[in-house]
C-alpha positions in Angstrom: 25.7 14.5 -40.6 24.8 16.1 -36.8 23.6 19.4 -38.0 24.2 21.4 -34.9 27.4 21.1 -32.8 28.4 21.9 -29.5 29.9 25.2 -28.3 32.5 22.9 -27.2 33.2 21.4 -30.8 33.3 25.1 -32.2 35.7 26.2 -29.9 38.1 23.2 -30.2 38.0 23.2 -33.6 38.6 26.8 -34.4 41.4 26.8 -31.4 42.8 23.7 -33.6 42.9 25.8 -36.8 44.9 29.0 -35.1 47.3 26.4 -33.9 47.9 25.5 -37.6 47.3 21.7 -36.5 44.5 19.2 -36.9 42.1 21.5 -38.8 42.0 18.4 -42.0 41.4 16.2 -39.3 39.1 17.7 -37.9 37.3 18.4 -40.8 37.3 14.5 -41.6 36.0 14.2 -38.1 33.0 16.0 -39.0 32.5 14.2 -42.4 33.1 10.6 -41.0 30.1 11.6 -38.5 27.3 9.1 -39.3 23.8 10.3 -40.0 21.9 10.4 -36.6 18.5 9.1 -36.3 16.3 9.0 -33.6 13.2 6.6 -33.3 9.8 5.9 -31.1 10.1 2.2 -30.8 12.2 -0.9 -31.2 10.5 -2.1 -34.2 11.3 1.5 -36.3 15.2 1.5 -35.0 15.3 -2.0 -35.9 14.4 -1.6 -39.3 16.4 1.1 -39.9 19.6 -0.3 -39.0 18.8 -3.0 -41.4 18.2 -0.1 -44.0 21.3 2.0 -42.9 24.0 -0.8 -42.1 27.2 1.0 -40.4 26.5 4.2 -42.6 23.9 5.4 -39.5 23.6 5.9 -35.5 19.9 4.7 -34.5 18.6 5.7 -31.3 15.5 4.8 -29.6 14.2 7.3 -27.0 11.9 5.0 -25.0 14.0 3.2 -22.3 14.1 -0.3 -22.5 11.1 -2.0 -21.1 9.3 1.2 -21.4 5.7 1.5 -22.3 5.8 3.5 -25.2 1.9 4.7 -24.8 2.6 6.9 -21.6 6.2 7.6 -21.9 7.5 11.8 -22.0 10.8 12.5 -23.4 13.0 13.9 -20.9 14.7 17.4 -21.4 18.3 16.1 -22.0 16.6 13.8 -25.2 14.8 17.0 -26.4 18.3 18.0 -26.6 19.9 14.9 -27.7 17.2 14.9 -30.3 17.5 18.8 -31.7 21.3 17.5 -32.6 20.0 14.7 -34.7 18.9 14.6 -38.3 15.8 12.5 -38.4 13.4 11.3 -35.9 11.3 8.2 -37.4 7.6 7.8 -36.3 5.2 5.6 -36.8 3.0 8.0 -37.1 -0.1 6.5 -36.0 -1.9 6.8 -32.2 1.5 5.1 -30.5 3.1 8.5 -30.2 1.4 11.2 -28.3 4.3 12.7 -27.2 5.6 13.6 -30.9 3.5 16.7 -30.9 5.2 18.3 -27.8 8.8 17.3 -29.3 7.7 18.7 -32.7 6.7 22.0 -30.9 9.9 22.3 -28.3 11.8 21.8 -31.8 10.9 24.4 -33.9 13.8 26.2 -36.2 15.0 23.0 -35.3 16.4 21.4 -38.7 15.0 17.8 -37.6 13.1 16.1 -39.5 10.2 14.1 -39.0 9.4 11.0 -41.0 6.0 8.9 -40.2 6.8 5.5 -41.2 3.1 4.0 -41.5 2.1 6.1 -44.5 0.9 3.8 -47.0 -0.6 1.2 -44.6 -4.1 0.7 -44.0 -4.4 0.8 -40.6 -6.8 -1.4 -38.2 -9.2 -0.5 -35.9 -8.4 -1.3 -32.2 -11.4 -3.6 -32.3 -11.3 -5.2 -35.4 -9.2 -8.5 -34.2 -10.5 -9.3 -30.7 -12.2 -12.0 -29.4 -15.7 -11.3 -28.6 -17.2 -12.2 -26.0 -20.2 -10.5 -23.4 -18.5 -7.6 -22.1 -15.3 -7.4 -24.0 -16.2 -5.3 -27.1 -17.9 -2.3 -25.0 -15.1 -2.1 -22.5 -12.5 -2.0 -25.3 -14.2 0.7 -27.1 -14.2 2.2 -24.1 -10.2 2.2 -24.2 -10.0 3.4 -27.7 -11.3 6.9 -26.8 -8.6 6.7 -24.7 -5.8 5.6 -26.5 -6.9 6.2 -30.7 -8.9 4.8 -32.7 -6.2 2.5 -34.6 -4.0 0.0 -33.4 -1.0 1.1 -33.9 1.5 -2.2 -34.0 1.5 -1.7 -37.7 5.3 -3.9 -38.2 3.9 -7.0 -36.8 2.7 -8.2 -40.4 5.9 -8.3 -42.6 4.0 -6.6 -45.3 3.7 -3.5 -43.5 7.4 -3.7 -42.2 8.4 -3.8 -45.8 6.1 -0.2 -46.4 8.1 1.0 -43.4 11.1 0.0 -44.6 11.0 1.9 -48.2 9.8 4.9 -45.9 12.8 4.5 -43.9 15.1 4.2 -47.5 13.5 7.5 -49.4 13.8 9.1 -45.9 17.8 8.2 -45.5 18.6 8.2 -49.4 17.5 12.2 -49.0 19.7 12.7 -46.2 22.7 11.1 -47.9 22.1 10.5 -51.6 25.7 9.6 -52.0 24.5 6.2 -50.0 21.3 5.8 -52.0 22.6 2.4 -53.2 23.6 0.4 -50.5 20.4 1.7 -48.9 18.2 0.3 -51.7 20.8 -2.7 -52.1 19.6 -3.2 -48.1 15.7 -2.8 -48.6 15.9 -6.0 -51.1 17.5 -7.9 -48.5 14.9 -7.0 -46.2 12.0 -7.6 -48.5 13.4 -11.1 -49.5 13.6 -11.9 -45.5 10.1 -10.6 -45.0 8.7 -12.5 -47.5 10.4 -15.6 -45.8 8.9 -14.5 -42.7 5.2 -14.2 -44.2 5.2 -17.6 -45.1 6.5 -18.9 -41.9 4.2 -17.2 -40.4 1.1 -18.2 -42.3 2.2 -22.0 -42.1 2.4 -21.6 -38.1 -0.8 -20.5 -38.3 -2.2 -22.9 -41.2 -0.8 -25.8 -39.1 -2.3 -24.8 -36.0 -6.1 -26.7 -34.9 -7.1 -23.5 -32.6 -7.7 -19.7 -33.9 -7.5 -18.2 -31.1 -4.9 -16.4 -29.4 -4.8 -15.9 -25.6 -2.1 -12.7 -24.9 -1.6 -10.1 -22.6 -2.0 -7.1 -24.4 -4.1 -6.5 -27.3 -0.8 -5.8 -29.8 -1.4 -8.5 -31.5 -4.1 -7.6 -34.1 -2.1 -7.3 -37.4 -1.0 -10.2 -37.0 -4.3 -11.5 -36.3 -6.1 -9.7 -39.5 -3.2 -11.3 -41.7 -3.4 -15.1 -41.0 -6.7 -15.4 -39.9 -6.9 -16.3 -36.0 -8.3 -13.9 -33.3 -6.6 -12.4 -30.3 -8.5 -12.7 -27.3 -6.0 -10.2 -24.9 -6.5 -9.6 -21.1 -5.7 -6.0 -21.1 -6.5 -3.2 -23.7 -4.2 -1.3 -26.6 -2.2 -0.3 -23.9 -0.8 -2.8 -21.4 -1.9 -0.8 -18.6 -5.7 -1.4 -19.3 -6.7 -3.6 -17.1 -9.9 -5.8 -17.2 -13.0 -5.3 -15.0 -13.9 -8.2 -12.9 -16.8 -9.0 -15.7 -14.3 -8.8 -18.0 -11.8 -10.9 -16.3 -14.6 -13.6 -15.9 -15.9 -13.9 -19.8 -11.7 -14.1 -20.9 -11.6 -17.0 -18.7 -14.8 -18.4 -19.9 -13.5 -18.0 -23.4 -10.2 -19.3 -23.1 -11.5 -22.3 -21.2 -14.3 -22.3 -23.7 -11.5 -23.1 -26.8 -9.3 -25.3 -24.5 -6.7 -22.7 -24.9 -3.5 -24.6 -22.9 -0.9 -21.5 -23.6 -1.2 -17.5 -22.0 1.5 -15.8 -24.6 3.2 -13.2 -22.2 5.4 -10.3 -23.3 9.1 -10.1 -21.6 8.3 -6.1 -21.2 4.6 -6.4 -19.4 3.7 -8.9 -17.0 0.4 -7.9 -15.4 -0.6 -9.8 -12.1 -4.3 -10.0 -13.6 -2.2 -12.3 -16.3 -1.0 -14.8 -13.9 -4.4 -14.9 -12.1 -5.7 -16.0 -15.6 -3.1 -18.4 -16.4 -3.6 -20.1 -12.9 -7.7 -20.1 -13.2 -7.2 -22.2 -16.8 -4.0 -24.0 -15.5 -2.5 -22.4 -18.9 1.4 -22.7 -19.8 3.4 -19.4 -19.8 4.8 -18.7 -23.3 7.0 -15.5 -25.1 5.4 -13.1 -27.2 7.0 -10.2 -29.0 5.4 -7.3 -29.5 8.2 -5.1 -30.5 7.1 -1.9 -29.2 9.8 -2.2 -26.6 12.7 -5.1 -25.6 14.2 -6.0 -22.7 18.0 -4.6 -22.0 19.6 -8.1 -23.3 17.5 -8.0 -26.3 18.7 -4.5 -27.3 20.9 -5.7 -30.3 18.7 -8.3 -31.3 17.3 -7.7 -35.2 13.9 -7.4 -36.1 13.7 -10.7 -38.0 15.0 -12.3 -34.7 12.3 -11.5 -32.5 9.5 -11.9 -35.3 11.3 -15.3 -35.7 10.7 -16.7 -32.5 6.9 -15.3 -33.0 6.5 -17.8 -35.3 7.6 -20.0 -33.4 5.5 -19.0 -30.4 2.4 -19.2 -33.0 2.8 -23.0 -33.6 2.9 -23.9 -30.2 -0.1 -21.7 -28.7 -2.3 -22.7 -31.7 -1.9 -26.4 -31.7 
């Protein structure tokens, strides 16, 4: 389903047809070629290839361990991506780098599908902890980095909207396919489902509500079962807390007893390990989802939200 070819291609395949050889293969060639989509983060790809099985090639642009909040597209994946068919956003403040590949591909026949419409989406503020300092300096990083938070496929509810996106969006590239696509979206409903209640009894089960974590990615999940995140750096993992700041988050966390820092694989601050030594906290894994480590590239997202859950039960004990 690539919609532009190579000169290369062209010329092989026409030199194919003089030689009165290979031209029905390669015309199967071109049919057999899978539908090629390009996404912004982990979460999106890893929906869709739930969604489009074997049927679709899923590329994610940011590199692993990436921070999808500052990355640029290179010019070879401007390229990459003017060959594709669909590029999957999640269309909320996570991508501010979609305008300037929207603009270098225009006549381009890509297109663009913002997976978050249909969700209510939080305010950057709504879920933290607060505490003296906290809520002024945050805001302070919202101007910066949008209003919303934009780790919308943290509450399975919202990964089922993004899912059905995904499904109309593939179904219109390849209605032939329409079928096992929606045959896959009950499959992934059914699972998310599953996952909402594990993830409500983690949190049901648990004596603290409060969540000590790196970044501030964590408020869907927050807003959905009823704790609050208290996060050491801002939206983006590269805000950084003032020395005030640093102060009240220790005074909070020792404040609630909080024995567990949840750390992300992806983002490590120092800042984080100062914390975690002032309150003699254990280091734990958190998922985010925005980005995975290279090992973690194949995993699904019902695997990593999995072991969120189980993160959950042990931090909030």
């Amino acid at each position: 389903m690539r919609k532009l070819l190579s000169a290369f291609t062209v010329a092989f395949a026409g030199a194919a047809f003089l030689a009165g050889c290979g031209s029905s293969e390669s015309t199967q060639d071109a049919a057999d070629q899978k539908l090629r989509v390009y996404t912004s983060t982990f979460a999106t790809a890893a929906i869709a290839k739930e969604i489009g099985g074997t049927d679709i090639d899923v590329q994610m642009i940011v590199p692993p361990g990436a921070d999808p909040h500052s990355y640029e597209p290179t010019s070879k994946q401007l390229t990459e991506i003017a060959q594709g068919d669909l590029f999957l956003l999640t269309g909320t403040t996570l991508e501010p780098y979609s305008k300037k590949i929207k603009a270098s591909l225009k006549g381009n026949d890509v297109r663009f599908v913002e997976t978050s419409k249909g969700i209510d989406l939080l305010e950057a503020n709504a879920t933290l902890h607060e505490h003296e300092g906290h809520a002024d300096e945050h805001a302070a990083e919202e101007h910066d980095h949008g209003k919303f938070d934009p780790h919308v496929w943290l509450d399975p509810n919202n990964a089922k909207v993004m899912a059905q996106s995904i499904t109309t969006a593939l179904a219109k590239e390849v209605p032939d396919k329409k079928a096992a696509f929606e045959k896959n979206l009950t499959t992934f409903n059914t699972q998310a489902d599953k996952l909402d209640q594990n993830l409500q009894q983690a949190v049901e089960q648990g004596s603290k509500k409060e969540l000590l974590v790196t970044h501030a990615a964590y408020g869907y999940l927050a807003e959905r079962y009823g704790f609050s995140q208290l996060p050491i750096a801002g939206i983006s993992p590269s805000d950084e807390p003032s020395q005030k700041q640093l102060a009240a988050i220790v005074k909070e966390a020792k404040l609630h007893d909080l024995k567990y820092i949840a750390f992300e694989e992806t983002v490590s601050p120092k800042v984080a390990r100062v914390i975690q030594q002032e309150i003699g906290a254990e280091a734990i894994t958190i998922h985010n989802l925005e980005s995975v480590t290279k090992a973690q590239q194949k995993a699904s997202y019902f695997d990593l939200m999995n072991e969120n859950v189980t993160t959950l039960k042990q931090a909030l004990q």
